[in-house]
OpenMM code with the backbone's topology and positions (N, CA, C; nanometers):
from openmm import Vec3, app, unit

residues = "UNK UNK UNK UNK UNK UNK UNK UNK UNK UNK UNK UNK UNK UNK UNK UNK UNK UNK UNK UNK UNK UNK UNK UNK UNK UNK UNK UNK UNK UNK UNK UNK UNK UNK UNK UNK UNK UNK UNK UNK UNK UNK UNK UNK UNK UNK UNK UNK UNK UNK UNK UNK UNK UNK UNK UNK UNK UNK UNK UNK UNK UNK UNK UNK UNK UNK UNK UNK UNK UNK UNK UNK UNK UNK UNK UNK UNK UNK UNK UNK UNK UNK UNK UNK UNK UNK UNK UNK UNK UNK UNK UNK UNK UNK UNK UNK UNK UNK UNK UNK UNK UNK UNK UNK UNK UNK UNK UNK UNK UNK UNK UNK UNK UNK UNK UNK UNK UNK UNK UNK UNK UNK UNK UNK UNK UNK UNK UNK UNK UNK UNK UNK UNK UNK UNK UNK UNK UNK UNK UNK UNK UNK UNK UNK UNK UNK UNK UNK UNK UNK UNK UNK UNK UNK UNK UNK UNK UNK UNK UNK UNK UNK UNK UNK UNK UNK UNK UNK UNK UNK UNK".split()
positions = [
    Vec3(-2.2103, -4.5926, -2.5844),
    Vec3(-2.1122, -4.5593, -2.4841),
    Vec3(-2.1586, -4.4345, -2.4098),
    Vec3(-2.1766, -4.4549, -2.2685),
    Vec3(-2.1927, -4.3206, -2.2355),
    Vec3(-2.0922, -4.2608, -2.1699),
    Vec3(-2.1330, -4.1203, -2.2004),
    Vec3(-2.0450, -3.9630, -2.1328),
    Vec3(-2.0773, -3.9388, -2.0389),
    Vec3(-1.9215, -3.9332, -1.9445),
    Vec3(-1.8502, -3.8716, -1.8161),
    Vec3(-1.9560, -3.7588, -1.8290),
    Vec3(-1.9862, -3.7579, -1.7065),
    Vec3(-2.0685, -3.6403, -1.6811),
    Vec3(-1.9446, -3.5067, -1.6510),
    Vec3(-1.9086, -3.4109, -1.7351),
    Vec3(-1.8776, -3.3411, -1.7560),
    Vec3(-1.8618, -3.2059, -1.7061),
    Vec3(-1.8029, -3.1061, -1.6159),
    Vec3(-1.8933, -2.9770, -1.5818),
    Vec3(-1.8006, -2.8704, -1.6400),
    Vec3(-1.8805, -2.7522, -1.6538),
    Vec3(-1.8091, -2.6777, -1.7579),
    Vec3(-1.6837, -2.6223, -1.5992),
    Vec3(-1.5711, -2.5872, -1.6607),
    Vec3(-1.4895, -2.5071, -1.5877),
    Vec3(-1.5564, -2.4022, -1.4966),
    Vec3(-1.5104, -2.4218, -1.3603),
    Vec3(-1.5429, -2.3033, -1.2462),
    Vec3(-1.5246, -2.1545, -1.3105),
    Vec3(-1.6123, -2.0873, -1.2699),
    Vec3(-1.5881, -1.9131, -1.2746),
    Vec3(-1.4533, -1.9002, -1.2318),
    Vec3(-1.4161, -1.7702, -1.2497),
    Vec3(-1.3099, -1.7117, -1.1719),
    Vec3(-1.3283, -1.6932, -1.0143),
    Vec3(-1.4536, -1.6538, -0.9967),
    Vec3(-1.5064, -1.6342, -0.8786),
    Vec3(-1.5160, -1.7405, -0.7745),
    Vec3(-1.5679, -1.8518, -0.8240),
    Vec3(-1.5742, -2.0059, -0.7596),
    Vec3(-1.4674, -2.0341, -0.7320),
    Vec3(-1.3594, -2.0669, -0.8591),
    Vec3(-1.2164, -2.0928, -0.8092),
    Vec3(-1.1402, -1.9985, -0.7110),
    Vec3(-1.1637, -1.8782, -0.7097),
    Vec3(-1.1290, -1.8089, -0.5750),
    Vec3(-1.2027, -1.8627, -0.4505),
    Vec3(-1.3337, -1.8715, -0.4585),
    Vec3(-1.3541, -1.9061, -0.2993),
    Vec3(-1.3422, -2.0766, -0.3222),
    Vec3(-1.3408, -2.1483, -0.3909),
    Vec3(-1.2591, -2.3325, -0.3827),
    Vec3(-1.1459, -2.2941, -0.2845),
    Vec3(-1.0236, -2.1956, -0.3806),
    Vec3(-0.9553, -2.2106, -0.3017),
    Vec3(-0.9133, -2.1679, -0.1553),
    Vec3(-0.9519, -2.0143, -0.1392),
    Vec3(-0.9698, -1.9768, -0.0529),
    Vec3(-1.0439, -2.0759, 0.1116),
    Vec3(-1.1278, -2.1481, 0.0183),
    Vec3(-1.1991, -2.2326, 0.1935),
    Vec3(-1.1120, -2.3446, 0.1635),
    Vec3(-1.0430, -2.3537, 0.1167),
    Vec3(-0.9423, -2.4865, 0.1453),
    Vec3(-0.8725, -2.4392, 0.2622),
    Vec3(-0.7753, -2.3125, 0.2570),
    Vec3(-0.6729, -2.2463, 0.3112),
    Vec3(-0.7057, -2.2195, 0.4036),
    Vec3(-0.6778, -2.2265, 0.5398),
    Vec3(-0.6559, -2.2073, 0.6855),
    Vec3(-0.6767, -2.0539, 0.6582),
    Vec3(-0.7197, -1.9794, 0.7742),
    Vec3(-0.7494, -1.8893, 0.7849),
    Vec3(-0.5974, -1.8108, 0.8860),
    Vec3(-0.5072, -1.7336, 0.8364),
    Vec3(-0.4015, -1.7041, 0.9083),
    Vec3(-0.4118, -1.6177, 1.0500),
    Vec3(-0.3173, -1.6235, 1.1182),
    Vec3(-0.3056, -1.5717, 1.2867),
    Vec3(-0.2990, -1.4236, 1.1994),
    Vec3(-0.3050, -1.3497, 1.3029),
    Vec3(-0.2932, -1.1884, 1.3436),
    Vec3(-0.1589, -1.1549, 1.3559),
    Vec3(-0.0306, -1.2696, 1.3165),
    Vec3(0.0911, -1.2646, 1.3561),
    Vec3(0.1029, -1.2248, 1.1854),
    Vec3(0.0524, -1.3754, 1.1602),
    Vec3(0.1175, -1.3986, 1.0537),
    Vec3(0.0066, -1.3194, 0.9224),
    Vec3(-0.0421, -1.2587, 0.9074),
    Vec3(-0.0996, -1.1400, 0.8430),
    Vec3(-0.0610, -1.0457, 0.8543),
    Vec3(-0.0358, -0.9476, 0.9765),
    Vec3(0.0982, -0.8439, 0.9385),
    Vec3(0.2144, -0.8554, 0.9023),
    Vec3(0.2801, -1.0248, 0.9033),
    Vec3(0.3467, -1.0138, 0.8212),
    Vec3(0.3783, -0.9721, 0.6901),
    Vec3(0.2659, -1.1154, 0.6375),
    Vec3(0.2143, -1.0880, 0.4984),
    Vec3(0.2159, -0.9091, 0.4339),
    Vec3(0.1032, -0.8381, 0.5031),
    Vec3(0.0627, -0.7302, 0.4813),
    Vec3(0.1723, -0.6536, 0.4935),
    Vec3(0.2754, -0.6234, 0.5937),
    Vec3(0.4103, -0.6140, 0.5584),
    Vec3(0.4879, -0.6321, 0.4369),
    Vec3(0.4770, -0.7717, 0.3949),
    Vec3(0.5705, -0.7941, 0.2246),
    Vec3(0.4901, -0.7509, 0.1440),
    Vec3(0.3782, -0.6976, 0.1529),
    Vec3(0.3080, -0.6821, 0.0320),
    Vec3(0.3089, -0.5293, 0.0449),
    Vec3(0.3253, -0.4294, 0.2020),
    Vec3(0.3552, -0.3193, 0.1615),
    Vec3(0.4682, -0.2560, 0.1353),
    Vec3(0.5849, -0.4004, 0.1720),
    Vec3(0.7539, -0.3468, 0.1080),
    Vec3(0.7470, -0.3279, -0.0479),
    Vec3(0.6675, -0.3995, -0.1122),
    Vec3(0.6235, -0.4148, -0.2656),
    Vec3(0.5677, -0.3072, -0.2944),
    Vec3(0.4492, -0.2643, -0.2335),
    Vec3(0.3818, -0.1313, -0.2519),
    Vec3(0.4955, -0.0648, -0.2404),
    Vec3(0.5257, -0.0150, -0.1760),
    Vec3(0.6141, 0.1107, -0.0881),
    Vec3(0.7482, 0.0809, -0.2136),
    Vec3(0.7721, 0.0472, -0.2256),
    Vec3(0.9110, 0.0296, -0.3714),
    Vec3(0.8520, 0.0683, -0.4748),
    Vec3(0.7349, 0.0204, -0.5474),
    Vec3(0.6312, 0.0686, -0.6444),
    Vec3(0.6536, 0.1789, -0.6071),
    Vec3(0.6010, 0.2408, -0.5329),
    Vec3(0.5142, 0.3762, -0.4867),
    Vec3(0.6457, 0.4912, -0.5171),
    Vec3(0.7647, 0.4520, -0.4171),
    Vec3(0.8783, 0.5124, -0.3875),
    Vec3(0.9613, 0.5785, -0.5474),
    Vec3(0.9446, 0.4491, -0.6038),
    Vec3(1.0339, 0.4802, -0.7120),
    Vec3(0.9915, 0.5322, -0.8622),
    Vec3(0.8127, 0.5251, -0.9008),
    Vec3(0.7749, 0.6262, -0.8904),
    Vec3(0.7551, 0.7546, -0.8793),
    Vec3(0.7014, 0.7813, -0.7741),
    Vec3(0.7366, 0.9105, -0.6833),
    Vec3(0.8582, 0.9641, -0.7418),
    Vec3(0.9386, 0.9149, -0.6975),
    Vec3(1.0767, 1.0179, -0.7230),
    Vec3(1.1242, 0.9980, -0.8740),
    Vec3(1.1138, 0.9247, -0.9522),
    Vec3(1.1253, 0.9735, -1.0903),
    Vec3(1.0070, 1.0740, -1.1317),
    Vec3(0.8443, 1.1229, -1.0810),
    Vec3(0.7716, 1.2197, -1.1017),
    Vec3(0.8066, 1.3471, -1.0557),
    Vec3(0.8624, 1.3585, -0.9178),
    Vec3(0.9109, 1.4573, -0.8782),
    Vec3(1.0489, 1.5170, -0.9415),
    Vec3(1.1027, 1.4334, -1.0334),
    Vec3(1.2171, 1.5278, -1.1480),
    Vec3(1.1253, 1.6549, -1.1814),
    Vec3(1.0423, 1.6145, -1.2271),
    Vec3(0.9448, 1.7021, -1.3617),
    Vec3(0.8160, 1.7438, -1.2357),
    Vec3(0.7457, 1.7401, -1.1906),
    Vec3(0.6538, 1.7778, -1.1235),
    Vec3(0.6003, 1.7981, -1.0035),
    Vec3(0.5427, 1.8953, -0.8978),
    Vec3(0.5599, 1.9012, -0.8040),
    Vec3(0.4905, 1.8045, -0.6657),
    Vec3(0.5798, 1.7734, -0.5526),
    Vec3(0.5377, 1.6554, -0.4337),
    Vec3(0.3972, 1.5909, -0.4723),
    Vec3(0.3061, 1.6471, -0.4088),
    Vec3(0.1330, 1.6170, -0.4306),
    Vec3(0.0736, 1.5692, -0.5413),
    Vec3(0.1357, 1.6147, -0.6702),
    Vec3(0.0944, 1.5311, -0.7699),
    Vec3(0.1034, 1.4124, -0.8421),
    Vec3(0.2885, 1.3975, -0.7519),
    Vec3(0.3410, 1.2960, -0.8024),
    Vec3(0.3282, 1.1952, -0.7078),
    Vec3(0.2615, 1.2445, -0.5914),
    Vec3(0.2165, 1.1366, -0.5121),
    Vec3(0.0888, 1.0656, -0.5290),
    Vec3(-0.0105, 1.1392, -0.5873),
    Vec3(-0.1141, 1.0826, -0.6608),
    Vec3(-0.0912, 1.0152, -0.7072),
    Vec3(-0.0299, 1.0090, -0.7968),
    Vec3(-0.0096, 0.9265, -0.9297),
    Vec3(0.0718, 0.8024, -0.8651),
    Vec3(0.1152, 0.8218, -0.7870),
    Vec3(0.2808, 0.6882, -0.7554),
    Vec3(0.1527, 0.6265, -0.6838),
    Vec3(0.0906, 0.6762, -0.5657),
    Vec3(0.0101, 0.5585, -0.5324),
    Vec3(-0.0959, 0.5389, -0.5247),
    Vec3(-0.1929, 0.5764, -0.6553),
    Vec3(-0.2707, 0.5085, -0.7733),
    Vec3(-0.2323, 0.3632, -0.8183),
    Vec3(-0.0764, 0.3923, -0.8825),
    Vec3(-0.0479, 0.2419, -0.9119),
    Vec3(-0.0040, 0.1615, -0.8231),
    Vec3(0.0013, 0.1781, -0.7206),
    Vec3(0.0562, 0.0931, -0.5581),
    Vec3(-0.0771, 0.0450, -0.5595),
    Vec3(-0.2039, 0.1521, -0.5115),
    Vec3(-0.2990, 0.1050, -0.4730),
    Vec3(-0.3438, -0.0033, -0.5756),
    Vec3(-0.3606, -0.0320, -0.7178),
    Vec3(-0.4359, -0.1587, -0.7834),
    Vec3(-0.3402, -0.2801, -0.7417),
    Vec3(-0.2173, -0.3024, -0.7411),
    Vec3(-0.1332, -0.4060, -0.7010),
    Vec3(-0.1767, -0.4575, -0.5553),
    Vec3(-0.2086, -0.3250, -0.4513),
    Vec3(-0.2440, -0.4045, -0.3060),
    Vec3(-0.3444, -0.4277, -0.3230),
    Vec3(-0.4992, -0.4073, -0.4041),
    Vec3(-0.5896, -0.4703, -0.3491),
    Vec3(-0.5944, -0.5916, -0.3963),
    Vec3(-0.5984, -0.6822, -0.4746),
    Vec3(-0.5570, -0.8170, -0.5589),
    Vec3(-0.4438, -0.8420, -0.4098),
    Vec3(-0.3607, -0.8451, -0.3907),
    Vec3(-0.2055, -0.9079, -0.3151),
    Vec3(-0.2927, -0.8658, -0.1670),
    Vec3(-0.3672, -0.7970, -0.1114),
    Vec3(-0.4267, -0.8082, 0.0430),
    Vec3(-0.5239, -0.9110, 0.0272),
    Vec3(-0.6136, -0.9251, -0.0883),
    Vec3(-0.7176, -1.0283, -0.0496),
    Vec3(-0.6507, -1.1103, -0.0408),
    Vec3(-0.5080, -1.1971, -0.0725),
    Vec3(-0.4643, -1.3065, 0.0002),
    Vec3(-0.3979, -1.3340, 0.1414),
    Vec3(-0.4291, -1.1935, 0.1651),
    Vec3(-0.3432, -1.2143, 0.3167),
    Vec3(-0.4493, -1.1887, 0.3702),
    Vec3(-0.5772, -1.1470, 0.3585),
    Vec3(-0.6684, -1.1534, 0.4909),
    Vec3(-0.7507, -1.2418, 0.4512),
    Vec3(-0.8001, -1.3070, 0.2950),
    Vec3(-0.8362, -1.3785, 0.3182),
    Vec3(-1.0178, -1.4039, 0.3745),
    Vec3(-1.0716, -1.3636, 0.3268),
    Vec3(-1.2000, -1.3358, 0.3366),
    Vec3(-1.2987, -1.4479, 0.3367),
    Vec3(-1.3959, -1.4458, 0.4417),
    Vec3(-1.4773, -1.5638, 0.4593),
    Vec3(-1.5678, -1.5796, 0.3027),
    Vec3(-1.5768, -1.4595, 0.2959),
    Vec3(-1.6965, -1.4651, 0.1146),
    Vec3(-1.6402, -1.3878, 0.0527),
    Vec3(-1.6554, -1.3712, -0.0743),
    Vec3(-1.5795, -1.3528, -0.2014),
    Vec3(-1.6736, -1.2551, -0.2882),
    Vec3(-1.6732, -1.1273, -0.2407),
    Vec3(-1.7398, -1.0203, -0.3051),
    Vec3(-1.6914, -0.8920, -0.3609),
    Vec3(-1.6026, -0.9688, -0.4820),
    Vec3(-1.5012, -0.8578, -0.5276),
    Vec3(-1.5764, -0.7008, -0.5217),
    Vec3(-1.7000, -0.7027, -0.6055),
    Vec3(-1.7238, -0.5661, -0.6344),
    Vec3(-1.7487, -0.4786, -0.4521),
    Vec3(-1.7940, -0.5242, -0.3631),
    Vec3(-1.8063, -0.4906, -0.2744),
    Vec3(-1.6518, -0.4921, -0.1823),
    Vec3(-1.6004, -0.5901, -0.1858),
    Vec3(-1.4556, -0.5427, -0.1225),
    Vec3(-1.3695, -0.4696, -0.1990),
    Vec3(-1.4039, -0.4067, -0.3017),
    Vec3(-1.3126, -0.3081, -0.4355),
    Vec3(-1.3418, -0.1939, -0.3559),
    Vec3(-1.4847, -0.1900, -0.3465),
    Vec3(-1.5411, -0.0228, -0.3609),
    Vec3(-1.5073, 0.0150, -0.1755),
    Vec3(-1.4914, -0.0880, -0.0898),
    Vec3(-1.4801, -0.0806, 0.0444),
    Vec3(-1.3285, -0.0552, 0.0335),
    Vec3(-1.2610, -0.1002, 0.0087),
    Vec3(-1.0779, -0.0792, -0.0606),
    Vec3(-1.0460, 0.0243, -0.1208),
    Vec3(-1.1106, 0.0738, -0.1986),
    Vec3(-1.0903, 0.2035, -0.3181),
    Vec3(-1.1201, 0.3152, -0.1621),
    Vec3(-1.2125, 0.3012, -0.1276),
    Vec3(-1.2817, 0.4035, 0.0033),
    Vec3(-1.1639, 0.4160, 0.1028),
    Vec3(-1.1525, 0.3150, 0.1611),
    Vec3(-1.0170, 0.3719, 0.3036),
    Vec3(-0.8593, 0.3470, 0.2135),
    Vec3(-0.8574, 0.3080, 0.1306),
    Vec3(-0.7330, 0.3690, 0.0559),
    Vec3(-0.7459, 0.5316, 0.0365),
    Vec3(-0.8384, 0.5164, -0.0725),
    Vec3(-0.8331, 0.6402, -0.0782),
    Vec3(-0.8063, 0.7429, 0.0326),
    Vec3(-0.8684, 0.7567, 0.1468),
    Vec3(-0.8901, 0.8390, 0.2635),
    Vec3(-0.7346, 0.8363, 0.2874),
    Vec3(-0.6782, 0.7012, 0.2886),
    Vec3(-0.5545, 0.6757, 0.3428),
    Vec3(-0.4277, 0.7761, 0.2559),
    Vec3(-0.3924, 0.7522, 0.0917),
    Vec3(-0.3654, 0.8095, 0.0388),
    Vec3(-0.3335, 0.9621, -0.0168),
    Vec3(-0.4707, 0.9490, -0.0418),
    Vec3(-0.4753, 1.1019, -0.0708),
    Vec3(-0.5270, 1.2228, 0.0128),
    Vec3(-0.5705, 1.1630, 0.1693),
    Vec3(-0.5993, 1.2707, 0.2415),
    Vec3(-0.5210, 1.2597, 0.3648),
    Vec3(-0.4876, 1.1499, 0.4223),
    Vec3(-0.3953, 1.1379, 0.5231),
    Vec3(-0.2127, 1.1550, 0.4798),
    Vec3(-0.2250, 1.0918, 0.4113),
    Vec3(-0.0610, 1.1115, 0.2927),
    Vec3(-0.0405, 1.2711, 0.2497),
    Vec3(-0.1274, 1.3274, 0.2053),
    Vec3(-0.0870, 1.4457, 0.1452),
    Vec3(-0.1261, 1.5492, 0.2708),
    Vec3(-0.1744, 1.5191, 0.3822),
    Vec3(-0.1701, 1.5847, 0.4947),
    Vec3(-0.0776, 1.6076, 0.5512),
    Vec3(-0.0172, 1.4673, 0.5699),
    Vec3(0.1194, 1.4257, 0.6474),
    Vec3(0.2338, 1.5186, 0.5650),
    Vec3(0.2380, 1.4764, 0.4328),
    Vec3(0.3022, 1.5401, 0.3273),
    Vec3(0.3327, 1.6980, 0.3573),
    Vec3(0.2156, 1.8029, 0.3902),
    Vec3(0.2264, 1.8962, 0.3413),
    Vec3(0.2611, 1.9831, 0.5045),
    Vec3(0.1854, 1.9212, 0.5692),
    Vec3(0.2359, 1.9032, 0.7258),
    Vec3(0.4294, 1.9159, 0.7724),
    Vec3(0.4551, 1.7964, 0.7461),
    Vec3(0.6300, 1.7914, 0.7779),
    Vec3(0.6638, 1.8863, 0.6508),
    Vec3(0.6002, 1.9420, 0.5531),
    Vec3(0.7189, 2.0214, 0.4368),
    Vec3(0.7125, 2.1572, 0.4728),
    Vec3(0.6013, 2.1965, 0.5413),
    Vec3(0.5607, 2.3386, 0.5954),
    Vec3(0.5230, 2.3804, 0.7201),
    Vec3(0.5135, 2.2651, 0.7973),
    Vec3(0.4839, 2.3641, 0.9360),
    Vec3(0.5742, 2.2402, 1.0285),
    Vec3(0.5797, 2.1251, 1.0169),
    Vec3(0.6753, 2.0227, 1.1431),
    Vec3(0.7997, 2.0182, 1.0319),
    Vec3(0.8830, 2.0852, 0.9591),
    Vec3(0.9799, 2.0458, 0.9429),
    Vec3(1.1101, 1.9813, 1.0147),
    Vec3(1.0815, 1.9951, 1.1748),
    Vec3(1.2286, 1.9062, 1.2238),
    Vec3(1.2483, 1.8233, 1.1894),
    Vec3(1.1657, 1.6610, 1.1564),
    Vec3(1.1763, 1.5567, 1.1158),
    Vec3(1.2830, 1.5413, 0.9823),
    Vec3(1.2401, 1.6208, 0.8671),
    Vec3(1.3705, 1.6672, 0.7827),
    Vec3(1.4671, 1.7157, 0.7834),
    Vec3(1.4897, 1.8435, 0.8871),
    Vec3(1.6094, 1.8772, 0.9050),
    Vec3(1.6954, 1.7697, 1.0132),
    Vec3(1.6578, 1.6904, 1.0710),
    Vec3(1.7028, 1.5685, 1.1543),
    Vec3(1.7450, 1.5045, 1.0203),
    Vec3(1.7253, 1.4596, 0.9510),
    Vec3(1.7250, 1.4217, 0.8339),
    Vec3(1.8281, 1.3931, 0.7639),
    Vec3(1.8041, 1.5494, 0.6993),
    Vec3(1.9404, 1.5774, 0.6212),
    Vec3(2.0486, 1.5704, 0.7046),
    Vec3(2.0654, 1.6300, 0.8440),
    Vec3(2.1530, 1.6108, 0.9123),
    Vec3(2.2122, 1.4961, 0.9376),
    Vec3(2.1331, 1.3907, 0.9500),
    Vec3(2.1659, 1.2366, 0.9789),
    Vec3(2.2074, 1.1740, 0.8356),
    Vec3(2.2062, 1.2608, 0.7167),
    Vec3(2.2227, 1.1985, 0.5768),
    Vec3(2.3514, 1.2249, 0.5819),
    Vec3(2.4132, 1.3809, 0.6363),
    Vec3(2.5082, 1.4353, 0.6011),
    Vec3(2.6274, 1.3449, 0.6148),
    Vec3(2.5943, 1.2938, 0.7809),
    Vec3(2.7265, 1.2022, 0.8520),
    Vec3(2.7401, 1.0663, 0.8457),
    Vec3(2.7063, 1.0218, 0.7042),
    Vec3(2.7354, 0.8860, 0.6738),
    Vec3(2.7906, 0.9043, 0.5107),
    Vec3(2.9051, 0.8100, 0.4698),
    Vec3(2.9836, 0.8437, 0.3492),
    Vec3(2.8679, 0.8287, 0.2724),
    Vec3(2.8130, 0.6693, 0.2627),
    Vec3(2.6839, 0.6148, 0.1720),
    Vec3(2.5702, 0.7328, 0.1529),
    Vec3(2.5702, 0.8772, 0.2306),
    Vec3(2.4085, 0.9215, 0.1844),
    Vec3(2.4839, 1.0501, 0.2133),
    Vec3(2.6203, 1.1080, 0.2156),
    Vec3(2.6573, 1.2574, 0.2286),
    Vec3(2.6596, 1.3131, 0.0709),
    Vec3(2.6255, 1.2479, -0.0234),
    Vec3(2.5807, 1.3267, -0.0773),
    Vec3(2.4730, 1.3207, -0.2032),
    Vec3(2.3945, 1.2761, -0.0901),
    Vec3(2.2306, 1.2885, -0.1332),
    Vec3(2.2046, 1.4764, -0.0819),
    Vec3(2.1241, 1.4995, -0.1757),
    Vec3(2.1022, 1.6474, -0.1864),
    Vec3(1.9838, 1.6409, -0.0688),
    Vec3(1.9641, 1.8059, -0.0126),
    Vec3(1.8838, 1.8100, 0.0657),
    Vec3(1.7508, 1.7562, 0.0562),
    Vec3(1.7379, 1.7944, -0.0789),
    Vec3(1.5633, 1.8152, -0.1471),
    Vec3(1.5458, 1.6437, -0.1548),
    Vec3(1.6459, 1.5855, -0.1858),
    Vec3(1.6011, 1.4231, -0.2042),
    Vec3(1.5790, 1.3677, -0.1054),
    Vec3(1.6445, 1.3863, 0.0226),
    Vec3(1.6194, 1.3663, 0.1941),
    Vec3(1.4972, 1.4324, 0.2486),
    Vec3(1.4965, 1.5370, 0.1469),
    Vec3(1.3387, 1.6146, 0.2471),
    Vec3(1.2174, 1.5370, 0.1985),
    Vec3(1.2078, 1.4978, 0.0390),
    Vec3(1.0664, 1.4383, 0.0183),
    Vec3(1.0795, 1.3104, 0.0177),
    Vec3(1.1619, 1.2497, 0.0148),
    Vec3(1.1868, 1.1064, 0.0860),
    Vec3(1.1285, 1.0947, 0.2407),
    Vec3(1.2115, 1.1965, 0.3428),
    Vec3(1.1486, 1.1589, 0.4314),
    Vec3(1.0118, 1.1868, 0.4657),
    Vec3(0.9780, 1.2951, 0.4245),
    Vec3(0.8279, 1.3308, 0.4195),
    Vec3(0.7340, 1.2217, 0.4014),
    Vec3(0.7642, 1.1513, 0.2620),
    Vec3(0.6873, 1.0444, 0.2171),
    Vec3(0.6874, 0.9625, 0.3137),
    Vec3(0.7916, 0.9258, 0.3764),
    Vec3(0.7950, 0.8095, 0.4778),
    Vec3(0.7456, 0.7595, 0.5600),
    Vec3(0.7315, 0.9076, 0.6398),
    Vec3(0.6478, 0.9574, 0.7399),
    Vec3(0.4898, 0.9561, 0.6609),
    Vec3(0.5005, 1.0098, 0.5293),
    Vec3(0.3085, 0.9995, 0.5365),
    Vec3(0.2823, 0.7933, 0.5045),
    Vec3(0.3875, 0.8082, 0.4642),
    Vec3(0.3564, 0.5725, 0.4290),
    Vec3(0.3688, 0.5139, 0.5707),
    Vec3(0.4152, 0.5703, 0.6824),
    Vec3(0.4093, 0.5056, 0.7998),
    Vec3(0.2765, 0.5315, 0.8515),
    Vec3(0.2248, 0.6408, 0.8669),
    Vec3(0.0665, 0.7042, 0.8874),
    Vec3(-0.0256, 0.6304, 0.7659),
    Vec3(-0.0006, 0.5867, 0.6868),
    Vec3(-0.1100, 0.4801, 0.5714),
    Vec3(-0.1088, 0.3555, 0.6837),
    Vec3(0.0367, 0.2951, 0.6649),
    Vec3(0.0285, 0.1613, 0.6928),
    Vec3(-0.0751, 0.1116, 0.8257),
    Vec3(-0.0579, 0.2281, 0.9200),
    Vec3(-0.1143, 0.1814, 1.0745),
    Vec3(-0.2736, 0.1792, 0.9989),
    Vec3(-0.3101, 0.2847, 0.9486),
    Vec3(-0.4659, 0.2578, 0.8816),
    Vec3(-0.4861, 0.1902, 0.8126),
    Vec3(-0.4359, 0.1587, 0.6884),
    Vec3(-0.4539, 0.0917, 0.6313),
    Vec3(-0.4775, -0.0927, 0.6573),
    Vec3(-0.3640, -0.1165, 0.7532),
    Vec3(-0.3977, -0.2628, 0.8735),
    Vec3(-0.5415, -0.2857, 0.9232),
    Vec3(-0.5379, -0.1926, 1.0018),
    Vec3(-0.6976, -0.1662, 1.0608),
    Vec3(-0.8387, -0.1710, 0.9894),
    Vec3(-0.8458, -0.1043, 0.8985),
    Vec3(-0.9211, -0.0326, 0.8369),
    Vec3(-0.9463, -0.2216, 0.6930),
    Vec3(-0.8560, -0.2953, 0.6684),
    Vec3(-0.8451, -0.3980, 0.5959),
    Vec3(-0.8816, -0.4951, 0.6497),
    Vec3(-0.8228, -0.5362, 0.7690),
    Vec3(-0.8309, -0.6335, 0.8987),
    Vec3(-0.9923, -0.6543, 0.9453),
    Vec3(-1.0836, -0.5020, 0.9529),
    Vec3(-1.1515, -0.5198, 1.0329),
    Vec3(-1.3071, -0.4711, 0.9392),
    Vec3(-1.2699, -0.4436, 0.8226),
    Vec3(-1.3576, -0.3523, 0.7799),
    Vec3(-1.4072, -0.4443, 0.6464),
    Vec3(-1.2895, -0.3909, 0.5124),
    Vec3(-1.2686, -0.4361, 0.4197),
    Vec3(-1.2985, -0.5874, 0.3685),
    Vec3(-1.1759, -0.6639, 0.4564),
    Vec3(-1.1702, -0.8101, 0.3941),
    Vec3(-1.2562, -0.8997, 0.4808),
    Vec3(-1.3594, -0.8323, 0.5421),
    Vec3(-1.3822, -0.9074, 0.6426),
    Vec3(-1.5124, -1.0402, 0.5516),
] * unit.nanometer
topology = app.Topology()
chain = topology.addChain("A")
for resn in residues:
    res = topology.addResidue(resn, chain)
    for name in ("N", "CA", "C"):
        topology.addAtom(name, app.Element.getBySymbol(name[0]), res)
């Protein structure tokens, strides 16, 4: 009797690009979407985090740390939204680890240290706008100030981080 010619199970690697060249390659619409839900995910990670570190330790450090663990969740969850013609984890890691990083810890803690010490209006707009609603009058100043701070430095990631993924990274 002879044996089905047999093949051992695909790599991990193979079965990523199998599936990957099956899958349509998505619009420019529908990738910032994506990249959108995947940075509402980040940004909740990151957020909540963050502000349980900042009980105990001060802004900058606890922003390190909050998005450290944001950053391993987006790079895995972006390669499916951009979607890459070839499949070169170690090379799209270390290209990912690179403008994250930049993004993170030097544009973020810029932004960060920026609105807490020299552009503070953005916060005092802030708190002010916290004051006159029942739902957030009484959130304390300090929770409105590094909240919004952060916000402002995750809005300054996101525009780079698009770019910098889109055109660089997943390409």
């Amino acid at each position: 009797m002879l044996q089905p010619n047999i093949l051992p199970p695909p790599t991990a690697k193979l079965a990523a690009y199998m599936m990957l060249s099956e899958m349509p390659a998505p619009s420019i619409p529908w990738q910032i979407t994506l990249f959108g839900l995947v940075g509402v995910a980040n940004t909740a990670v990151d957020f909540v985090i963050y502000n349980l570190l900042t009980r105990r330790i001060p802004r900058i450090p606890a922003n390190i740390c909050s998005t450290s663990v944001a950053m391993a969740f987006s790079f895995a969850a972006n390669f499916f939204v951009f979607q890459p013609s070839t499949f070169d984890a170690p090379g799209q890691a270390t290209k990912f680890i690179i403008v994250t990083a930049v993004s993170l810890y030097v544009i973020q803690n810029l932004v960060i240290y920026l609105t807490t010490n020299v552009w503070v209006r953005p916060v005092n707009w802030a708190n002010s706008l916290a004051g006159k609603f029942k739902a957030t009058q009484n959130w304390s100043d300090a929770f409105v100030s590094k909240n919004t701070v952060k916000l402002m430095a995750t809005g300054c990631s996101l525009i780079w981080n698009f770019l910098w993924y889109r055109y660089y990274v997943y390409v």
